[in-house]
C-alpha positions as CSV (number, residue, x, y, z in Angstrom):
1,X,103.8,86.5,121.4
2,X,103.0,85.9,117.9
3,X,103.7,89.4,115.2
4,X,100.1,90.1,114.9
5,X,100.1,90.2,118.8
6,X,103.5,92.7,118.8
7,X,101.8,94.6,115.6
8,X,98.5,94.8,117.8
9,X,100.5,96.0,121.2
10,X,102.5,98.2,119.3
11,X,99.3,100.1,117.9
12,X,97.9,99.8,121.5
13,X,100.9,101.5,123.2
14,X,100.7,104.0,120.2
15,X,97.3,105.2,120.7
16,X,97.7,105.3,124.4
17,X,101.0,107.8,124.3
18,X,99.0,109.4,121.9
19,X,95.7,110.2,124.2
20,X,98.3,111.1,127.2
21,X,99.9,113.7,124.8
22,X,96.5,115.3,124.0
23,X,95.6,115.2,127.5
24,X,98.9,117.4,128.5
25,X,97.6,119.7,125.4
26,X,94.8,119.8,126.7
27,X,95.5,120.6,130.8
28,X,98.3,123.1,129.2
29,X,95.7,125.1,127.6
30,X,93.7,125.4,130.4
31,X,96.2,126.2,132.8
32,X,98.4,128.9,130.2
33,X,95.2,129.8,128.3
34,X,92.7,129.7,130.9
35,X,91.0,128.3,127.8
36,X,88.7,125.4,128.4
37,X,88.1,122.5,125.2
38,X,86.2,120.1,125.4
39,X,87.9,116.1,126.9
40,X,85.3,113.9,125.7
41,X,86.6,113.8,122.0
42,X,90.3,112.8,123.0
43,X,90.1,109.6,121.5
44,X,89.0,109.9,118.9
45,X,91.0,112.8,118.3
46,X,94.3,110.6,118.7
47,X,93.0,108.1,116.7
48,X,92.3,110.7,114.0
49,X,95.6,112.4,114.5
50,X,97.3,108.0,114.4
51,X,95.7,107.9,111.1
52,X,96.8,110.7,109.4
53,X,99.8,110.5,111.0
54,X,100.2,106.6,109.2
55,X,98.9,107.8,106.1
56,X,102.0,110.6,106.0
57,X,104.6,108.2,106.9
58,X,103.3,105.4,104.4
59,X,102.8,108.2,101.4
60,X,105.1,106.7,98.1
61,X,105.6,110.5,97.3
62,X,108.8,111.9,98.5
63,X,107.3,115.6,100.2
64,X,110.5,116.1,102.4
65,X,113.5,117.7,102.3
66,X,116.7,116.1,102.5
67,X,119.8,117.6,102.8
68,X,123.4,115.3,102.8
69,X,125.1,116.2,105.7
70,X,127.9,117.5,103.3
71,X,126.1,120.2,101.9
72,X,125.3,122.0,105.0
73,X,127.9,124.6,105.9
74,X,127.9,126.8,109.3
């Protein structure tokens, strides 16, 4: 399997863990909430959620916090 074939199966297994995560949301919520949403948008809910997700992880400015393991104290 050629990268592009890896980069594509690697977006494919993304998006897929992605749905079956929103689908547990979404069974926990009725099941703990008794509050019923509506399924039919759960793709493209996880590939909203991918995108942003991508766009966060690929940003060039640094928004985190980082803190050397040094500096922490108990």
């Amino acid at each position: 399997m050629g990268l592009l074939g890896f980069e594509k199966g690697k977006k494919d297994l993304e998006l897929l863990c992605v749905i079956l995560w929103r689908v547990w949301f979404l069974r926990n919520q009725l099941v703990h909430s008794e509050c019923r949403q509506d399924v039919d948008n759960v793709v493209l809910w996880s590939n909203e959620f991918l995108a942003k997700f991508h766009v966060a992880n690929n940003s060039d400015v640094d928004q985190g916090v980082h803190v050397r393991p040094h500096d922490v104290k108990w």
